[in-house]
C-alpha positions as CSV (number, residue, x, y, z in Angstrom):
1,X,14.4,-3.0,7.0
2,X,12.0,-3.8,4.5
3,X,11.9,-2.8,1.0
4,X,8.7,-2.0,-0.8
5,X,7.5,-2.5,-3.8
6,X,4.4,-1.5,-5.6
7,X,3.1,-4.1,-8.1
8,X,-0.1,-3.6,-10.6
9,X,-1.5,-5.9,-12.6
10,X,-4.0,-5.8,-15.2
11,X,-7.1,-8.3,-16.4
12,X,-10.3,-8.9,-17.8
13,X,-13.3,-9.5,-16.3
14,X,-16.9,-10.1,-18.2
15,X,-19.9,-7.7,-17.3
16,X,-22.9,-8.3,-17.9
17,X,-24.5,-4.9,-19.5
18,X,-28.1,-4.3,-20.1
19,X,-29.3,-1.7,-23.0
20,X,-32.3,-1.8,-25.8
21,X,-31.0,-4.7,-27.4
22,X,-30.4,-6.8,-24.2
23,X,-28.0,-8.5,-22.0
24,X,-24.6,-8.4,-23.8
25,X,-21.3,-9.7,-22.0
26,X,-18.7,-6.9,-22.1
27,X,-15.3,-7.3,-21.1
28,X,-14.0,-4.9,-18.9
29,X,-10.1,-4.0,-18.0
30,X,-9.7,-3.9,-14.0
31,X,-6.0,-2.3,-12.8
32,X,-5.4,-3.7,-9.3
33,X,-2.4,-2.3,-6.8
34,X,-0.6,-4.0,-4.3
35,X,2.7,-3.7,-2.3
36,X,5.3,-6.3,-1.5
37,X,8.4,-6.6,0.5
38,X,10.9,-7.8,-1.7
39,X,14.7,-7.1,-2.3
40,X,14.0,-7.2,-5.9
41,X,12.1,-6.2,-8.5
42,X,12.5,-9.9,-9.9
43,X,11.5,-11.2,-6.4
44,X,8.5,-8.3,-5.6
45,X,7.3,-10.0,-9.6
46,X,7.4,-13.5,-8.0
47,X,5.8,-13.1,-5.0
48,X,3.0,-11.1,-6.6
49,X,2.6,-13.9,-9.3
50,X,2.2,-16.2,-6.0
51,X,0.2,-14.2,-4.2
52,X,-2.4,-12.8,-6.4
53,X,-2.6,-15.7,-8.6
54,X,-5.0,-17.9,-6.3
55,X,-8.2,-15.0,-6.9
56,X,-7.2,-13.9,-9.9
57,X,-6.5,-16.0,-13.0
58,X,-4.9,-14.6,-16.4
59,X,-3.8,-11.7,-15.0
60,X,-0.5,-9.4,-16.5
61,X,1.6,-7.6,-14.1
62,X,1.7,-3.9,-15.3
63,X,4.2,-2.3,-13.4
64,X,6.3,-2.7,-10.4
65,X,7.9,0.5,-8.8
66,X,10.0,0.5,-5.3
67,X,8.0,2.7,-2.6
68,X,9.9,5.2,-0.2
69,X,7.5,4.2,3.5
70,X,9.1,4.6,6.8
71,X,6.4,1.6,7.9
72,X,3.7,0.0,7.5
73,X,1.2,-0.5,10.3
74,X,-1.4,-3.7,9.7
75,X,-4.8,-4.1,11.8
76,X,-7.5,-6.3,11.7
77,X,-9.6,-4.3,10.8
78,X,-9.6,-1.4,7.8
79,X,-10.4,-2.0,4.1
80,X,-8.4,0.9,2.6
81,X,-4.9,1.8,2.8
82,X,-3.7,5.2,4.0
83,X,-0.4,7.3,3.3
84,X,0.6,8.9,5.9
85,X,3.1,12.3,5.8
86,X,4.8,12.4,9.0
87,X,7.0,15.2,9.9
88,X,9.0,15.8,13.2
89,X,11.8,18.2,14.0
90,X,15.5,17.4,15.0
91,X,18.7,19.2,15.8
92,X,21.7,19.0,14.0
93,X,25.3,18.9,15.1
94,X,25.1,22.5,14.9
95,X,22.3,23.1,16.9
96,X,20.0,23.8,13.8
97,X,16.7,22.5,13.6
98,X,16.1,20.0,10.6
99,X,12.3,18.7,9.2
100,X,12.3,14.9,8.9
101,X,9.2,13.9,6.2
102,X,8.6,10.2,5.9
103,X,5.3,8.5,4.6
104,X,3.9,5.6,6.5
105,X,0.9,3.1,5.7
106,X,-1.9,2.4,7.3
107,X,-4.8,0.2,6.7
108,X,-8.5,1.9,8.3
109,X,-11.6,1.6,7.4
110,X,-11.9,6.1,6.5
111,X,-9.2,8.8,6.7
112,X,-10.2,10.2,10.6
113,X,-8.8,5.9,11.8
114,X,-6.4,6.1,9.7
115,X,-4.9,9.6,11.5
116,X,-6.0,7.9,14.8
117,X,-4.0,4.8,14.5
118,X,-0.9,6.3,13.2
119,X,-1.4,8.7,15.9
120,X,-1.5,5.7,18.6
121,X,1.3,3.7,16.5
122,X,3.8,6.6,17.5
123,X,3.3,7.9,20.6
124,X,5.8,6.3,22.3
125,X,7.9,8.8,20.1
126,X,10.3,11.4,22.4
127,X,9.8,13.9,20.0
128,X,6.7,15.7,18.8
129,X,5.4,14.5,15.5
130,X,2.9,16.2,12.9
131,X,1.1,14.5,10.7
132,X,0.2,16.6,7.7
133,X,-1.2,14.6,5.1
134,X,-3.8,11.4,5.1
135,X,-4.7,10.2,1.8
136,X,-6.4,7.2,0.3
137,X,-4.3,4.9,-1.6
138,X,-5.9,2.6,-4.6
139,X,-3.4,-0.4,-3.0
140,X,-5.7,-3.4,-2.0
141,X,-3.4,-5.5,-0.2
142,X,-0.3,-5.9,1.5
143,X,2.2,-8.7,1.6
144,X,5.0,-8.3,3.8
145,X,7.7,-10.7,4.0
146,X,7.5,-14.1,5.7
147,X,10.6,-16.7,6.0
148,X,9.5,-19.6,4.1
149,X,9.2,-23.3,5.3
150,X,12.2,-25.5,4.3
């Protein structure tokens, strides 16, 4: 079962800002998220290091925080990345009925996909699922885990 981290990094970029007194270079501060499969927080810091490194130069990671998702679904398609509540009902030992909440991700190109394809990911559920909540995350990227080449 995968573990997921959330990992945001920091950097500079130059801007090029037009007023009365002309074309100034500004540097600007850009936040970027992204989520990794790691057992660690060491590891989830590597990989992003590795991952992110090739676009990005001089970059700082921020943060790294471990996220709660019951899975991730990837696509071909889809720019933004989704949470997804998802709630279904069980019974107990006792015969009582219990509510089971666990987020999901999903990658789609709006909100109304998003709901779509995690609609389509779990229908081959036995039990009826609800999904109550579809919002836009600020994570640009996903890197699950892959075995490396010895």
């Amino acid at each position: 079962m995968p573990t997921w981290h959330k990992g945001t990094i920091q950097y500079q970029r130059e801007e090029i800002v037009t007023d009365k007194r002309g074309d100034q270079i500004k540097l600007k501060t850009i936040t970027e998220q992204y989520l990794i499969d790691a057992v660690s927080y060491t590891e989830a810091e590597a990989r992003l290091y590795k991952e992110v490194a090739t676009n990005t130069p001089n970059f700082s990671v921020k943060n790294i925080s471990p996220v709660r998702l019951a899975d991730v679904f990837c696509h071909d398609t889809g720019d933004a990345w989704f949470k997804c509540k998802v709630v279904y009902l069980t019974e107990d030992d006792r015969g009582r009925q219990r509510r089971i909440v666990n987020s999901m991700l999903v990658n789609a190109q709006n909100a109304k996909e998003a709901y779509e394809r995690i609609q389509d990911s779990l229908k081959t559920m036995l039990i009826p699922i609800e999904i109550e909540d579809v919002v836009k995350t600020k994570i640009l990227d996903v890197f699950p885990y892959r075995e490396e080449a010895a």
